[in-house]
N, C-alpha and C positions, 0 to 999 in steps of 0.2 A: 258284511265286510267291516273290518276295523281299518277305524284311523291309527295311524302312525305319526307318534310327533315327532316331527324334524328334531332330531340333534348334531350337538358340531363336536367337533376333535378337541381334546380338554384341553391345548393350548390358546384354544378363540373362545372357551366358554365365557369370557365377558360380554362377547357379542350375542349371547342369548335373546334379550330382551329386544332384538330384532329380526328375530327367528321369523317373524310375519311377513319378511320383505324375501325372501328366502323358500319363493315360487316357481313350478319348477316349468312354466313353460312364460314366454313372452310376451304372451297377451293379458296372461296374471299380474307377468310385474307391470306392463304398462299402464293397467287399470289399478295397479294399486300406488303408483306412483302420482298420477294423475289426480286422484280420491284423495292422494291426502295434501295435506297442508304446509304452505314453505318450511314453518316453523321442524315438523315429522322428517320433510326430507333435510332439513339442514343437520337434525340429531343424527338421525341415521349416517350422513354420510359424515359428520365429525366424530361420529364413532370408530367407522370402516375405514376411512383415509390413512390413521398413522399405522394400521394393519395389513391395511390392503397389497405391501408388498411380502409380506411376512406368509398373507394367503398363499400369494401366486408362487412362493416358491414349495411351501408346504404340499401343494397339488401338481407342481412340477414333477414332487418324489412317486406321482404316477404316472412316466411317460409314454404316452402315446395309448391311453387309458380313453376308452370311450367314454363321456360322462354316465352315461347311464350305466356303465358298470363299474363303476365306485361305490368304495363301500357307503352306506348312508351317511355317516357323519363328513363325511369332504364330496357326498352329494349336493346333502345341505350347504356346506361351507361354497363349493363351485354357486350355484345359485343363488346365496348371496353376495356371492362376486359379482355375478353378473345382473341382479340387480344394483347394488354399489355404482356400476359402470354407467346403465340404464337411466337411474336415478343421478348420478351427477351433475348433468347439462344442465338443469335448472343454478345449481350451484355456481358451477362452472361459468356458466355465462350472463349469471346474474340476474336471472328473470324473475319477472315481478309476479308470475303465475306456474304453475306446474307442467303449462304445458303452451304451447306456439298460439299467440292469440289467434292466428288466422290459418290455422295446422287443419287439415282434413278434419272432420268429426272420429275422435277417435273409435264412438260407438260405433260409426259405421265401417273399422278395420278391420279385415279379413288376414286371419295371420295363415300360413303357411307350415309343414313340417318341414324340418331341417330334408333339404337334399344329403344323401349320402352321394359323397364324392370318391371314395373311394373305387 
């Protein structure tokens, strides 16, 4: 099997070099969130913040679009949306670590697949 490298829609190719946060299930980004370093998530997310609404409407122009049937590049792009979102809280609320000093062990989190609610 070959790897596939994630790419994104040529109007967010400046966000390449963040392509690594841009995981396609929850328990990737939270262990890569967690892994890295305030300094990693403060680039990251002052990279993705002044675009971040620019994303959400670009993947609007596919409504009602299951993620997993988008084409790859606003694959990748949704995914690091939702890492962006993930990863924020730290920022956001200002924490002095990656992750809630007194949070469950995240090793020990059992993530879940999406319920289809439909």
């Amino acid at each position: 099997m070959t790897d596939i490298l994630p790419i994104l829609p040529p109007a967010f190719a400046g966000l390449a070099p963040y392509l690594d946060w841009a995981l396609p299930t929850e328990q990737e980004r939270h262990f890569r969130r967690v892994g890295a370093t305030l300094p990693e998530i403060h680039a990251f997310y002052d990279a993705v913040m002044p675009q971040i609404h620019a994303i959400a409407a670009h993947l609007d122009t596919f409504p009602g679009a299951d993620p997993d049937a988008l084409p790859p590049p606003e694959r990748s792009l949704y995914n690091l949306a939702l890492a962006f979102m993930e990863a924020s809280h730290p920022v956001d609320l200002n924490w002095q670590r990656t992750d809630i000093d007194d949070a469950f062990p995240f090793e020990r989190m059992e993530y879940l697949a999406p319920v289809d609610q439909r």
